[in-house]
C-alpha positions as CSV (number, residue, x, y, z in Angstrom):
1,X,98.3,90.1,95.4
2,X,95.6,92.6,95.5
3,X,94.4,91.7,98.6
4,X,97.9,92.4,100.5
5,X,98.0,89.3,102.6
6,X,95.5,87.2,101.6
7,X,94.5,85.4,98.8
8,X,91.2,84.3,98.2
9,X,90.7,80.9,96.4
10,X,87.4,80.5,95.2
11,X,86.0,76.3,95.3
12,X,83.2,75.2,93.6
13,X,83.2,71.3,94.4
14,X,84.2,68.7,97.1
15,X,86.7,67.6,94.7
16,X,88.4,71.1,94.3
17,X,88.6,71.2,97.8
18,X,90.4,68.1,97.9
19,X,92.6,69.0,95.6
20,X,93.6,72.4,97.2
21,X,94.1,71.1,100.7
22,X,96.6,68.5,98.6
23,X,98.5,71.2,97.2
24,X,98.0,73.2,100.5
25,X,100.1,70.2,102.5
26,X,102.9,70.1,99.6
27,X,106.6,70.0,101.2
28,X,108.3,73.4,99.9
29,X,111.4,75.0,100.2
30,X,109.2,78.8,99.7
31,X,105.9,80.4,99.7
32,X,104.0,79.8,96.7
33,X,100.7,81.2,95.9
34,X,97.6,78.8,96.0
35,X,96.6,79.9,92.3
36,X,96.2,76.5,90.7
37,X,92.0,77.1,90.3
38,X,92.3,80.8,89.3
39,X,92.4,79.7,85.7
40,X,90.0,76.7,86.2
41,X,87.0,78.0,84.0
42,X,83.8,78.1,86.7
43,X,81.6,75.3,86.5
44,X,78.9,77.6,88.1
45,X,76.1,79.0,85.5
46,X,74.4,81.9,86.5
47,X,71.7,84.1,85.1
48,X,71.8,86.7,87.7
49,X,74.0,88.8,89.4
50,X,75.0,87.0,92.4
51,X,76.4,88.7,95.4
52,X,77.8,86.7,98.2
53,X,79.1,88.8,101.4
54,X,81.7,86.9,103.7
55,X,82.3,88.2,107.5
56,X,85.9,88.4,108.7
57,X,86.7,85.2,110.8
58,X,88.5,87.1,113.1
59,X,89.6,90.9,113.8
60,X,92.1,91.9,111.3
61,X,90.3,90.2,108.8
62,X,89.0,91.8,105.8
63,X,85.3,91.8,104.8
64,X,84.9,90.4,101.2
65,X,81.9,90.7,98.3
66,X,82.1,87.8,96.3
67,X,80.5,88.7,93.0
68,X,79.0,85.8,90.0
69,X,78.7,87.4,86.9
70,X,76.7,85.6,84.1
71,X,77.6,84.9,81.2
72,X,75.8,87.6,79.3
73,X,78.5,89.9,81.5
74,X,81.3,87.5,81.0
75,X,81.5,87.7,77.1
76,X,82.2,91.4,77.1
77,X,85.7,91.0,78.8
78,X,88.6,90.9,76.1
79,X,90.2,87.7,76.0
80,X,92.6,86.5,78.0
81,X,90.8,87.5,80.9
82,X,92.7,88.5,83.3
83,X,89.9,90.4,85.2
84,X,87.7,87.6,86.7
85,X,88.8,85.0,88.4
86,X,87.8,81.2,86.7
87,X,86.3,83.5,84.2
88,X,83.3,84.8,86.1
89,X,84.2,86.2,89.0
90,X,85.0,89.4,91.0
91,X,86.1,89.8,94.7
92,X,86.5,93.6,97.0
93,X,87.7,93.7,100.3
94,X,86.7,96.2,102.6
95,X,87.6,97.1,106.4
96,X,83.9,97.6,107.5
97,X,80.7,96.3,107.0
98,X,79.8,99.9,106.5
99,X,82.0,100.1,103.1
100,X,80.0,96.9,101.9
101,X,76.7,98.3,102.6
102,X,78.0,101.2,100.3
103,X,79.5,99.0,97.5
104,X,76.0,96.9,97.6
105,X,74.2,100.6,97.2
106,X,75.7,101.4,94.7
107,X,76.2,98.3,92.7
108,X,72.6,97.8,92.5
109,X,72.1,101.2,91.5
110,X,74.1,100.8,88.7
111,X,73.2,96.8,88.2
112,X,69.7,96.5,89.0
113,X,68.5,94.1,92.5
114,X,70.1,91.1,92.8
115,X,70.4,88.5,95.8
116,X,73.0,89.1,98.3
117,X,73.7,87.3,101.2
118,X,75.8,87.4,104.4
119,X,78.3,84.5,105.4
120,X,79.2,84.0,108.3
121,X,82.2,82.1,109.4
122,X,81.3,78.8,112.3
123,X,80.6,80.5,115.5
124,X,80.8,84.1,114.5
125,X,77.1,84.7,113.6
């Protein structure tokens, strides 16, 4: 996992989210990774860049840059893709909001301006 501990499952729909908490209240004898969407081609169609930046939910939580790419991005990646997940995206960690605020400089300097915006989890912001 490259995110150590975690592992980030990105849901489009209500009905995805269904589905995962399904698979998430499965009877198992071990762990298993929740990677049954990571495949799932995105149902999202973007023309820009989109950025989305998650606060940690607690301490010891990473921060994380969710990144859309569109589709004129997308098509350059060799087939199979195993470099965006559901074909379209990317996802960093990072300790501090500091590190983000760096990444986000420096993406757009290389990307151009594109939206980003902060989430913040219930009660923390």
């Amino acid at each position: 996992m490259a995110l150590d501990r975690y592992y980030p499952v990105i849901l489009e729909t209500v009905a995805e989210a269904s589905e995962l908490e399904a698979f998430l209240c499965e009877d198992r004898q071990v762990l298993i990774a929740p990677s049954l969407l990571d495949r799932r081609p995105s149902a999202f169609l973007v023309g820009d860049l989109t950025l989305a930046r998650y606060a940690p939910p607690a301490a010891g939580w990473p921060w994380l840059v969710l990144c859309c790419w569109p589709l004129a991005y997308t098509r350059m990646v060799p087939v199979p893709n195993d470099y965006l997940a559901r074909g379209s995206y990317t996802i960093e960690a990072f300790a501090e909001a500091e590190e983000v605020d760096a990444f986000e400089q420096q993406f757009f300097a290389g990307y151009g301006p594109c939206a980003s915006r902060t989430i913040s989890p219930a009660g923390n912001g």
